[in-house]
N, C-alpha and C positions, 0 to 999 in steps of 0.2 A: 402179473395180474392173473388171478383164477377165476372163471364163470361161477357164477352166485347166483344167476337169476335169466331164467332165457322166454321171454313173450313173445306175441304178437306183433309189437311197436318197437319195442328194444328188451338190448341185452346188456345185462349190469356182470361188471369185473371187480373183484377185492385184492384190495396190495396184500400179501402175505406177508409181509416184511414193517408195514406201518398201518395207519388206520384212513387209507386212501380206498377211494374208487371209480371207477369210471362206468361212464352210462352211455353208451351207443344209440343212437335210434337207427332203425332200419331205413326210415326214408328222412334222415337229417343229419343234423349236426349229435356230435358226442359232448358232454359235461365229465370235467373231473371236479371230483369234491372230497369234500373231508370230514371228521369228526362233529366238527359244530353243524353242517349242515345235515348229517344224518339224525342229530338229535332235535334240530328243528322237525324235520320228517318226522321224527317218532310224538314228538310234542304234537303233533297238530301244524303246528306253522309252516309258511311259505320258506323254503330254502330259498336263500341266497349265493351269489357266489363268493370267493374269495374276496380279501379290500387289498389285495396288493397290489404296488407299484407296478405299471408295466409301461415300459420303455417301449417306442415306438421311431423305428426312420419315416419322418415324414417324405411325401416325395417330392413337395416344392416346401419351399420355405416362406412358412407366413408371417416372418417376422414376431417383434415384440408383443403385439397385439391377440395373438394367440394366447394369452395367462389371460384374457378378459371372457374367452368364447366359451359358451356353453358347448354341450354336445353336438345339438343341432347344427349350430354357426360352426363349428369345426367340419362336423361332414360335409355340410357345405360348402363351405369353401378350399377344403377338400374336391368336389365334386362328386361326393359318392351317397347323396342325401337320397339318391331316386332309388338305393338301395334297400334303403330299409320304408317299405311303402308303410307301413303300421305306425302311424306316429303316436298312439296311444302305448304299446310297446315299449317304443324308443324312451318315452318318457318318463316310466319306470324306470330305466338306468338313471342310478345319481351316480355323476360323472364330477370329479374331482380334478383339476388341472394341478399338477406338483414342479415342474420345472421344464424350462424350454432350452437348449442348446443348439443357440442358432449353428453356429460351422458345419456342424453333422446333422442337423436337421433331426436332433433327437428331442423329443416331446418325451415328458413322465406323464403318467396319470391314475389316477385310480376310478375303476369303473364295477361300481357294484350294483347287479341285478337280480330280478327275482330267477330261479332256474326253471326253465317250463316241463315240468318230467310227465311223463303220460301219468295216468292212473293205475296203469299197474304197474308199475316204479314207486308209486307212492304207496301201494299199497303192501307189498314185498317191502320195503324199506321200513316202514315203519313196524311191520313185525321184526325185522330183522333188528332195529335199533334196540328193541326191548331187552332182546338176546345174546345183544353183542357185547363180548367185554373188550377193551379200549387198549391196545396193544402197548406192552412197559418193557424198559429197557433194566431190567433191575440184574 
């Protein structure tokens, strides 16, 4: 990953190799993204994250009952609801249940949300979409 864009809030990375990148804030969490969601950036629209499966070890086992839980009811009973205090937030994620594997306490799921980038993320990125050509293996 190569520096592409260094602000105030954060600082954005580009894959040289595929059409990935990543976006650091300085006082948070980082987002990796990709193609589709820099050209939502450049459209105007809210990026999202990826819809892929992700495999998770639960660390008790909630039984079969678990393919029935929303997000919510999963963190909580989990016990980690008092985490996410913004439940307006939370609620934005549409959260997908895909498979439970009780013995290993493996949960699938797909969890896609809107990505919160500062303004100068979005602003950098959507010039940058205009001008980006879309990396080929030819």
């Amino acid at each position: 990953m190569a520096p592409v864009f260094s602000g105030d809030e954060c600082d954005i990375f580009q894959s040289e190799l595929a059409d990935r990148w990543m976006l650091v804030k300085k006082t948070g969490p980082w987002f990796d993204f990709g193609l589709p969601q820099l050209q939502a950036i450049g459209s105007g629209e809210v990026p999202f994250s990826a819809s892929d499966v992700t495999r998770y070890r639960l660390p008790v086992d909630l039984g079969d009952e678990v393919a029935s839980y929303g997000l919510s009811d999963l963190l909580e009973s989990l016990g980690v609801a008092h985490r996410y205090e913004d439940a307006t937030e939370l609620a934005r994620v549409k959260y997908r249940f895909a498979d439970y594997y009780a013995p290993k306490q493996l949960i699938d799921y797909v969890a896609v949300a809107p990505l919160p980038l500062p303004e100068e993320a979005r602003a950098f990125l959507a010039a940058h979409a205009k001008t980006y050509t879309p990396v080929t293996f030819e």
